[in-house]
N, C-alpha and C positions, 0 to 999 in steps of 0.2 A: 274226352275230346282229343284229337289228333293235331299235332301243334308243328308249324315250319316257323325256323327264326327269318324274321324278315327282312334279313340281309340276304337270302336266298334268291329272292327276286330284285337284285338290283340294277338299274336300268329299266324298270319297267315302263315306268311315266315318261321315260327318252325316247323310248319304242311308241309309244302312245301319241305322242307329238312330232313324229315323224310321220306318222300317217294322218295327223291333222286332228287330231281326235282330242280329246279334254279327259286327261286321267282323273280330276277332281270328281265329276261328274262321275265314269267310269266305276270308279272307286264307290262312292256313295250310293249308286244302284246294287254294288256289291251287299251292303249291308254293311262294309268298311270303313273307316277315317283313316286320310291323308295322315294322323298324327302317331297313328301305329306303324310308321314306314320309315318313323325320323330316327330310330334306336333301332338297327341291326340288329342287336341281344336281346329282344321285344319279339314276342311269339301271338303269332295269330293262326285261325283255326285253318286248318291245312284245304278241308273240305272248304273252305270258306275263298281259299286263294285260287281251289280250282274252279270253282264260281266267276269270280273274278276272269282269271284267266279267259274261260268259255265269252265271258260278256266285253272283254278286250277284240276277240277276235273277231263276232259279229259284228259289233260296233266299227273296228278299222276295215271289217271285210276283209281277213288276212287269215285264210283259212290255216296258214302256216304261221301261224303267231309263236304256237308255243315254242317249236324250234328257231325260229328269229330270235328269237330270247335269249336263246340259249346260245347260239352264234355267236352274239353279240359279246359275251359271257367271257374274257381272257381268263385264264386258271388263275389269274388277281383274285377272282370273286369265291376260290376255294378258302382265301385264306394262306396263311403257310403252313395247311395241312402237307401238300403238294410233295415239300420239302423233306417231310417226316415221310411221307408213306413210299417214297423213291428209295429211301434205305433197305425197303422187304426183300428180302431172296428172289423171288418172282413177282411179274404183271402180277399173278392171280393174288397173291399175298398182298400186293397190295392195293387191290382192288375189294381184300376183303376186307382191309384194315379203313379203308374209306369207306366201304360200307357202317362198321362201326361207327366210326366217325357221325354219318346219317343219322344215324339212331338218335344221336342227340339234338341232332337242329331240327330233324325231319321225322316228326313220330307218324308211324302207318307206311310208309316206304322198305320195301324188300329190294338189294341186288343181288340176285341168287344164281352162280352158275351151275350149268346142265350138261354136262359131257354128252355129244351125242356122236358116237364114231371117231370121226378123226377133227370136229368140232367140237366146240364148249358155247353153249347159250348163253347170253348175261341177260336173263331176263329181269324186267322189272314190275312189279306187284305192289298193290297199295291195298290198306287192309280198310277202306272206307269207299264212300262212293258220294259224287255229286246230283243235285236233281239238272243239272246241266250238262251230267256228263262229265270223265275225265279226259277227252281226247288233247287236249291242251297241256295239259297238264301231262301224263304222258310223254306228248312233243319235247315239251319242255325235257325232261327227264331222259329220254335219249339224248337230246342234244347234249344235256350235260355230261352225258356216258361219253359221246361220243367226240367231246373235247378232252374227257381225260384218256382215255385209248390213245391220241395221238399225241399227249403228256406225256405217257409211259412208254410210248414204245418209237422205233424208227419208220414204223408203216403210216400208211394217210388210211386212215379209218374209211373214208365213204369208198375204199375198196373191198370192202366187207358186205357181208347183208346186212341190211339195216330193218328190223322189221318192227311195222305197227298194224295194232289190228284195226285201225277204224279203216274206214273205209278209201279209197284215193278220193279227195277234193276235185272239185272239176273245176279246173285253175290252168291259165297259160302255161308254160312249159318253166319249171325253177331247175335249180339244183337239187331237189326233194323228190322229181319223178322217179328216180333210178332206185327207192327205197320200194321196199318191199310191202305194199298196203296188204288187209284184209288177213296177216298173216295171223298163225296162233299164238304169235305171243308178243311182248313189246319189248324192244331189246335189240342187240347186235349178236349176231354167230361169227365169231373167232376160231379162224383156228388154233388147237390144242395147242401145240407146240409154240408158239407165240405166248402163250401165257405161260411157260412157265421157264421163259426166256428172261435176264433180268432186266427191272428196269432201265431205260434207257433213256435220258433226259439229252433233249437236244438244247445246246448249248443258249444257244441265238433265245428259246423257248425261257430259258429261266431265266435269262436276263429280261425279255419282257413283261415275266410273268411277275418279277420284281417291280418292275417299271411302271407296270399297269398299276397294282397292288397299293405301290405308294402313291400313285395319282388322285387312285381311287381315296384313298383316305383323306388325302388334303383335300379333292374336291368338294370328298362329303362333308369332313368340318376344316374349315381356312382356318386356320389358326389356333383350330383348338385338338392342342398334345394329349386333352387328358380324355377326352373321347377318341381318339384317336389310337389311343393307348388299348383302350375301353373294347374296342374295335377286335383288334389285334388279340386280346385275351380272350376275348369270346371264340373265336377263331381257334387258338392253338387248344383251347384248353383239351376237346378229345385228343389231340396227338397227343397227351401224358408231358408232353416236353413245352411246358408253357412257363419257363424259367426267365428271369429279368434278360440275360441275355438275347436270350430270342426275340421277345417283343421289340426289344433294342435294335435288334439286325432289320429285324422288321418295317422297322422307324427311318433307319440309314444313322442310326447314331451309337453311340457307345455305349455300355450300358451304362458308366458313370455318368457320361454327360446326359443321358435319361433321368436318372436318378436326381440330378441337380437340378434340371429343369422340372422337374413334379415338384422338388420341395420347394421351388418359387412357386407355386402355382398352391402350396399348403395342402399338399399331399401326397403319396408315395407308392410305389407300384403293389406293396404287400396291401395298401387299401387298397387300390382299383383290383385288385383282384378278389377281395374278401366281396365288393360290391359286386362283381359280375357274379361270378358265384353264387351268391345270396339270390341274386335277380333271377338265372336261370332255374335254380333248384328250387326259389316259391312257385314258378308257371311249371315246372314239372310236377312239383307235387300236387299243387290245386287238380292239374289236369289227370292226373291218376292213372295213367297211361304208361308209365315207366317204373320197374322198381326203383327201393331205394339203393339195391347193389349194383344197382347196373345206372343210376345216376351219378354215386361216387366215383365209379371206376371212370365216367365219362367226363368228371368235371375235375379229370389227373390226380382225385384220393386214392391211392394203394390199398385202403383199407377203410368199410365202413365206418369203421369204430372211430378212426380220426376227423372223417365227414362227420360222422353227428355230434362231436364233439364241439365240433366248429358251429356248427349250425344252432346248437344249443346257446352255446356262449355268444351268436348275433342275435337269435329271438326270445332266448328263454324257454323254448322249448325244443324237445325231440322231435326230426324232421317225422315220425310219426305221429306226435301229440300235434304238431305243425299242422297235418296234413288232416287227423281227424276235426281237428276245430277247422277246418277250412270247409269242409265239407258239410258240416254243423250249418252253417253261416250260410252256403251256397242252397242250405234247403229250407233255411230260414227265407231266402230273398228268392 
């Protein structure tokens, strides 16, 4: 099973209610529950969201849904991977290092570039398929490319090509016509030289990108620090650098007064971390789609042997013995 953390699509029920539409309903034609959307760090089947997505956009009549989405999308909704992967040498570096990043929240999603002449492709590729189709979904996934291109670098991305292969929608005139339909692949062509330019954070951008980011979290939970917190750690943990600090800067708070504020609350960052943790690395393993070297390195262990160490000493067992009694269970029911 291919699994998107469902922080991925945030804003989507905003987008649904702007065109009058009833995301409950929406949702539940999906095959989905409202209650899998309430925990960001909560994974649903990817194939499942592009489902979704397709029945979003007949339903509002918004042939352009997926990229609406993604418009909509400040680099708040990355996270503060944003922050980490602006350190790379090059665009391209880290554009690959955000690809990693993917791997974790977005199992079945490729961004792969393609040098071709005095261009490089960033095509994107997904290793499943819907009976609805991916074109939404897709949408979606340029658009997300194509907010961080104008994250990393000083150029406006829709001066580029922008190409998708579905078909052009026969829709009034947007800002989507000047995109390249029906092409071979789905993606943006950059030129070369720009990618290996370094990044280039526009000032005004990272202060919003703060701005939005902490909006986004109070709005989601009013008042509550330790999902909030919860939020935040899910988020850094692929950048390797998911250290009290950071969730702290994260917050707009110190890391002490972070600190003080969890133990009134009768808990502390080293738990909400062992729980995010635990939480993501059971829905990786059940879902078998990830090794378990390439889930440690993503969940900032340096080295397996310290992952399953841990993971031992929360369940009692090895995230192997974990994963084959899960699987046991899953053929039992």
């Amino acid at each position: 099973m291919y699994l998107i953390r469902s922080g991925a699509f945030e804003g989507f029920q905003k987008l649904i209610h702007k065109f009058g539409g009833n995301p409950v309903a929406i949702v539940r034609n999906a095959g989905l529950s409202m209650a899998q959307f309430r925990d960001p760090n909560s994974y649903i089947s990817y194939p499942k969201m592009a489902e979704l997505l397709e029945r979003a956009s007949d339903t509002c009549r918004a042939p352009f849904f997926g990229l609406m989405l993604a418009k909509q999308h400040s680099t708040g909704v990355f996270g503060d991977i944003v922050a980490t992967i602006c350190q790379e040498s090059t665009v391209l570096d880290a554009l690959n290092k955000m690809d990693r990043y993917l791997y974790l929240h977005a199992g079945g999603i490729h961004v792969s570039p393609h040098k071709i002449g005095e261009y490089t492709e960033i095509r994107i590729t997904f290793d499943f398929d819907s009976h609805l189709g991916l074109n939404q979904l897709k949408q979606f996934s340029v658009g997300r490319l194509i907010g961080l291109i104008e994250w990393l670098t000083d150029y406006d991305p829709y001066s580029f090509r922008i190409c998708l292969k579905q078909a052009r929608p026969e829709t009034p005139k947007t800002i989507y016509e000047s995109f390249e339909f029906s092409a071979i692949f789905d993606g943006v062509s950059v030129p070369t030289s720009i990618l290996q330019e370094k990044p280039k954070v526009n000032e005004e951008l990272r202060e919003s990108h703060f701005s939005d980011y902490l909006s986004h979290l109070r709005n989601r939970y009013p008042n509550n620090l330790i999902d909030q917190s919860k939020d935040v750690i899910g988020s850094l943990l692929p950048s390797g650098d998911c250290s009290l600090a950071r969730v702290a800067a994260s917050l707009d708070l110190h890391s002490r007064a972070l600190q003080r504020m969890l133990q009134s609350e009768g808990t502390s960052y080293g738990e909400l971390l062992k729980q995010v943790r635990q939480s993501i690395a059971e829905q990786h393993l059940a879902s078998q789609k990830m090794s378990i070297t390439d889930l440690a390195l993503n969940l900032g262990y340096v080295e397996v042997a310290v992952f399953s160490r841990h993971f031992k000493k929360w369940t009692g067992l090895s995230p192997r013995e974990w994963q084959n009694q899960s699987k046991k269970y899953s053929a039992l029911n």
